[in-house]
N, C-alpha and C positions, 0 to 999 in steps of 0.2 A: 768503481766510481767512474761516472761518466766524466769525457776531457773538459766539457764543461763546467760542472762543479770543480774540477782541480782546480780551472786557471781562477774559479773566483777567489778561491782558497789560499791560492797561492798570490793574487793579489790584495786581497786581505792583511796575509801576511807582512808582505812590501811594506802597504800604508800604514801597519799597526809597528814594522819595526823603525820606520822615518820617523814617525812621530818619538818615538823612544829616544832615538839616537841622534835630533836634527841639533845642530848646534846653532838655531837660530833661535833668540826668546825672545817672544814680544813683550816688551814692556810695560807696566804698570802705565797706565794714563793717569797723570795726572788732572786733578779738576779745583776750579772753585779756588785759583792760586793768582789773580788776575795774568793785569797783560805781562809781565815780565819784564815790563819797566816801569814800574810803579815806585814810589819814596815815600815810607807811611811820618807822618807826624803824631805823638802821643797830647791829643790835646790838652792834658789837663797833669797835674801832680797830686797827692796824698789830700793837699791841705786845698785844691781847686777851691773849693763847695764853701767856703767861706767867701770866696771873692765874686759869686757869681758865676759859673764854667759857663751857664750858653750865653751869657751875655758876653762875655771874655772871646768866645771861640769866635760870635757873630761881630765883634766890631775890630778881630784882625784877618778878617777874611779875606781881606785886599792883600794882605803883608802877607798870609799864609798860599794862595794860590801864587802871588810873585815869588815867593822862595822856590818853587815847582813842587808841591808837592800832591800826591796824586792822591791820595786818601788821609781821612782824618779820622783816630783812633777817640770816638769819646766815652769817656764813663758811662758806668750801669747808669738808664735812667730811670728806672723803675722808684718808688716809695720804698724809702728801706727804713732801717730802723736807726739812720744818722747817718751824717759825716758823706764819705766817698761812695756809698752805695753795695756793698757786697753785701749785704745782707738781707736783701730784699724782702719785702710780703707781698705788696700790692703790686702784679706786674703792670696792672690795665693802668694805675694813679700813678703816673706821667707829672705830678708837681713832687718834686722831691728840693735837696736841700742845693742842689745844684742851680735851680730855677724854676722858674711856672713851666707848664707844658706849653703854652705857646710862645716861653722865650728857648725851650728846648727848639720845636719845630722850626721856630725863626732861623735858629742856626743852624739845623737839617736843611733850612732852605738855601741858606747864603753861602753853604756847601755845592748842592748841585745846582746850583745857579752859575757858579763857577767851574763847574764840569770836574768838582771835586768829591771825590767819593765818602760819606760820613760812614764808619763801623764802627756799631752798635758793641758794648762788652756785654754777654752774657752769660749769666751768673745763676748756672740750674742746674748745678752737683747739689746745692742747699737753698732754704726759706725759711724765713720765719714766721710765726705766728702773728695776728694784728694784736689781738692781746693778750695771747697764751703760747704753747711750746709749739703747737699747729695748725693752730686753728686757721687755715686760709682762706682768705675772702678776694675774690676781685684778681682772679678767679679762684673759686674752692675745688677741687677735685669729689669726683665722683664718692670717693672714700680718700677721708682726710691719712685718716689711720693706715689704709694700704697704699695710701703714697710715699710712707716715710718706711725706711728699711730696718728687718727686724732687730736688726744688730744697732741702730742708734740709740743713740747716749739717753735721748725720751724717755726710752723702756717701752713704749704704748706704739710704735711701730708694728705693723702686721704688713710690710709688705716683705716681699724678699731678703736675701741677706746683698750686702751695697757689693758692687761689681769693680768699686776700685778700693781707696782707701777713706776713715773717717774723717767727717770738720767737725768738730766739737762745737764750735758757735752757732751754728746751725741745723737744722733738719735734714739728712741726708734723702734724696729724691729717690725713688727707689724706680730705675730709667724701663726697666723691664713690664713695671703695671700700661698699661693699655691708656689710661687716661692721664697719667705724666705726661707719654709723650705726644697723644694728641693734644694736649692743653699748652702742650709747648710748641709743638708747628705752630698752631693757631695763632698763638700768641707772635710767633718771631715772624710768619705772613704779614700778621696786623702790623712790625714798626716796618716791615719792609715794604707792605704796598701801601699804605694809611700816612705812617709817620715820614719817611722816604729814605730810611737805610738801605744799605748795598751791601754791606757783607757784614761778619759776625768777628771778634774776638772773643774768646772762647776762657772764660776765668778756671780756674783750678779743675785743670782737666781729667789729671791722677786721680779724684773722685770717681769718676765713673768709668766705663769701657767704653775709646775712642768709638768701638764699632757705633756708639748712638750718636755721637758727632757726623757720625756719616750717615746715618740716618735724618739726622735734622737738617743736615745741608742737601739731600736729595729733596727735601720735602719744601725747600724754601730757594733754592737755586741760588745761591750769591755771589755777588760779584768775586768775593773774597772771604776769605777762613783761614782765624789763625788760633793756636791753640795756646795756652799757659802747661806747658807742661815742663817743672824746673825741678830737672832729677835731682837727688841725691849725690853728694858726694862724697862717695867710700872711699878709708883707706885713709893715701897719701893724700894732704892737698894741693902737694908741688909735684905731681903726676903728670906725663908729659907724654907726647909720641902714643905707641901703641897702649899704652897705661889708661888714657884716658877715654880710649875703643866704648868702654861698655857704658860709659857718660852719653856718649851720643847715638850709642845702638838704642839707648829706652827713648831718643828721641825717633828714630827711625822705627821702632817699634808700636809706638804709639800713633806714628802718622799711618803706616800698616794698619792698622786696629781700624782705623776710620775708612780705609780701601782707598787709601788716597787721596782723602776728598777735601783736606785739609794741612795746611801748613805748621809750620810752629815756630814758636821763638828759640833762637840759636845758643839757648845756655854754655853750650860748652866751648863756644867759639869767645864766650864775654868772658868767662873762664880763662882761660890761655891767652888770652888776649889782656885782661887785665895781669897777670901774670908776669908777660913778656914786655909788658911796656915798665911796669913799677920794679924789676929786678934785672932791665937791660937783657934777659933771655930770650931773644926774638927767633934762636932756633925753634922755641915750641910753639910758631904758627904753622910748620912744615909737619907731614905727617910718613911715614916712613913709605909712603906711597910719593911721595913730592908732591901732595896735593894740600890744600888749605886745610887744617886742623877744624876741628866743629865740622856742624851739617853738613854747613856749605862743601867741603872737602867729599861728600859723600852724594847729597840729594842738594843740592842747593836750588832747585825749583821749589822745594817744598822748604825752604827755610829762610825766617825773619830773622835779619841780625838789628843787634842791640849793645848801646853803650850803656844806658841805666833807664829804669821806669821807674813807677810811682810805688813799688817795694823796695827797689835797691839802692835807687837814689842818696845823697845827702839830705839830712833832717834841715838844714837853714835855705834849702830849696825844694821844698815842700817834700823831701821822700821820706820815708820808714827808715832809712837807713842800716838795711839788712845785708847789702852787699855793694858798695859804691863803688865807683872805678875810681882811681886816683884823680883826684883835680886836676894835679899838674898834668895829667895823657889824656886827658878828653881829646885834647886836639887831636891826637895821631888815632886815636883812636875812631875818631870822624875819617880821619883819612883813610885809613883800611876798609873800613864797612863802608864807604859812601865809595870808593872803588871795584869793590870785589862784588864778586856774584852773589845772590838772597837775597831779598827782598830788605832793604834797610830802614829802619824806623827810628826817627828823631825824637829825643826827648824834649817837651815843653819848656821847661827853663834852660834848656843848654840853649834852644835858640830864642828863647825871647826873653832870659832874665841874664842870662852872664855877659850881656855889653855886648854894644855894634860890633868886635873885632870878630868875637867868634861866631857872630850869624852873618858877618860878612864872608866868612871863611864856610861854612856851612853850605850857604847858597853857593858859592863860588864850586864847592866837590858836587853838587845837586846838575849844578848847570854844565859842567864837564863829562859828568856820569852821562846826562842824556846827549852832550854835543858829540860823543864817544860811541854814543850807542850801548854803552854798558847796562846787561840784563841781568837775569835772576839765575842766569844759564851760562854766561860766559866764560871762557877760557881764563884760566889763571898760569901765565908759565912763570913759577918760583925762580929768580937770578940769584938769590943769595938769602940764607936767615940765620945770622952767626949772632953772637954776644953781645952784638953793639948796632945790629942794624938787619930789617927786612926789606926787601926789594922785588916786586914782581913785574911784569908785564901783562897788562888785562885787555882781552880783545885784539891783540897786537899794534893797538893804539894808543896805549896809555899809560906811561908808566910811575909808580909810587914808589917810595923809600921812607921810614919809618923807622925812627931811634938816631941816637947819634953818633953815630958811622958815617963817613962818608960814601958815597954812592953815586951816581949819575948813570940813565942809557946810551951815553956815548952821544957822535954824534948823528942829524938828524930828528933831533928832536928838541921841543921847547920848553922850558921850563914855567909852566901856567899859574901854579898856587905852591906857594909854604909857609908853615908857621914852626913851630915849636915843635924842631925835631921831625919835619917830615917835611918832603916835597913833594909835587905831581907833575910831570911833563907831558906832553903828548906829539903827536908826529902825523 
């Protein structure tokens, strides 16, 4: 062998064993997670759609960009088949029970008029038929029949077998046929350059395989994406620390599936978090790493925290009432999430229907968070999370306490907002 061939060989070898053995890994990029000081507001509750939502949304436009808030979370607005909108047929018929389309668009406009971001929910794991089990119109797919998946409840499905799990109320989509998903770019193009949405909330995700959420956000570029994906919870329900691992690994798994193109709501941190607040157990916001319990403890660029939406909510403030947070810890519970890293999202009646005190207090962690510079990314250094009391330092500007313990950062620093069992200082 000539010495020439050797030394390629042998630098071959070099580069084929660095690559093997380099202990550096480049990281996943994140995309499509905005700027990482964003503060989402959920415009609307369960029972909206009876009061009017775009007219609702358009004439507190003033109130809603003075609170700071950077994006506005609205309902499906598609024609659906009643009420809140998840059940869509007509995606193109824009008058649904919400409002006309041009008092929709009014309030897309009183949005970015305000350099506030509106996201669109969209709702295409399922559809229904305008007068039968599939029959869709407006738009209709190439093959009604090979859009719906063989395994739905119809029976008359020919398209594949579904990629995630079943909805019985509706037609499962079947995301793999060719004409699903172009008829859905097309469609989610049309509210983002026509209607003038910015990013997408992403309804009952567990339907389908995240990988075509990553698919439709490559094909529509959005400002922002978030996903509905609210695992299971096996087992114990008083699971805590390393117990509660595999709760937020199917969240980290499912934002995987999308190649990262997409965020999600922080189930397991509302989990533990309502938890710790209603049985004084505030050790279980700590994770046996000393990091924040939920997402955020793990990808908090890629996670939305939450106190209650338009499923969990209480039923006399327009929710379903499937998993509410206690009444009495809303407040500390604003205090945590409206401090800590993930992207935080406000519920519609906690600040606009439970009285001045607590959108006084809302706005007040809103306007802290950004005077602090508090991101989606920031540093959490845990001071304590015992039986009576959690405490961290965020940013190393900010510090929170939570439950009724006593607490304080010493001194150097000011004591800015408290309510009911929790304070915020800064320095």
């Amino acid at each position: 062998m000539r010495l020439k061939e050797l030394k390629r060989i042998l630098l071959l070898l070099v580069i084929c064993f660095s690559l093997l053995f380099s202990t550096t890994i480049t990281p996943v990029e994140a995309a499509y997670s905005g700027s990482g000081s964003d503060v989402i507001l959920q415009g609307f509750h369960w029972n909206s759609w009876q009061y009017g939502t775009w007219n609702i949304i358009t004439n507190n436009a003033d109130a809603i960009s003075d609170a700071g808030f950077t994006m506005v979370w609205f309902p499906p607005v598609s024609k659906s088949t009643g009420g809140t909108g998840y059940l869509p047929n007509e995606w193109y018929n824009l008058d649904s029970d919400h409002g006309t389309e041009a008092q929709l668009r009014a309030a897309v406009s009183a949005m970015n008029n305000r350099g506030i971001k509106p996201i669109a929910d969209i709702v295409i794991n399922h559809r229904v038929g305008t007068t039968d089990w599939a029959d869709f119109s407006n738009p209709a797919f190439d093959d009604n029949a090979k859009a719906v998946t063989s395994d739905d409840e119809w029976g008359q499905g020919t398209g594949n077998y579904d990629t995630g799990d079943s909805y019985a109320a509706g037609r499962d989509l079947d995301h793999t046929y060719y004409d699903v998903q172009s008829e859905i770019k097309y469609w989610m193009n049309w509210l983002k350059d026509d209607v003038g949405f910015k990013g997408w909330r992403y309804d009952y995700v567990k339907g389908y395989s995240g990988y075509y959420n990553g698919i439709y956000n490559d094909a529509t570029s959005p400002y922002f994406s978030v996903g509905e994906l609210w695992p299971d919870i096996t087992g114990d329900y008083y699971a805590s620390g390393d117990n509660v691992n595999y709760h937020r690994q199917k969240l980290m798994d499912w934002i995987d599936a999308t190649g990262a193109k997409s965020t999600a709501f922080d189930f397991t941190t509302k989990w533990q978090l309502m938890l710790a607040t209603s049985q004084s157990e505030y050790w279980r916001l700590q994770d046996s790493s000393g990091n924040p319990i939920g997402a955020i403890g793990w990808w908090p660029e890629m996670s939305v925290t939450f106190i209650d939406n338009h499923d969990t909510g209480p039923s006399p403030d327009g929710g379903q009432e499937h998993w509410p947070f206690e009444m009495s810890k809303v407040e500390q519970g604003y205090a945590y999430i409206l401090t800590h890293p993930g992207t935080p999202c406000v519920y519609w009646p906690h600040y606009f229907d439970w009285g001045n005190d607590l959108q006084s207090k809302i706005k007040t962690l809103i306007s802290l968070r950004k005077e602090k510079g508090i991101t989606s990314t920031s540093p959490v250094s845990i001071q304590v999370a015992d039986s009576s009391k959690y405490a961290a330092i965020i940013n190393s500007s900010l510090a929170v306490k939570i439950g009724p313990g006593d607490w304080n950062p010493g001194s150097g620093w000011t004591l800015r907002a408290s309510g009911n069992e929790w304070a915020v200082w800064t320095q």
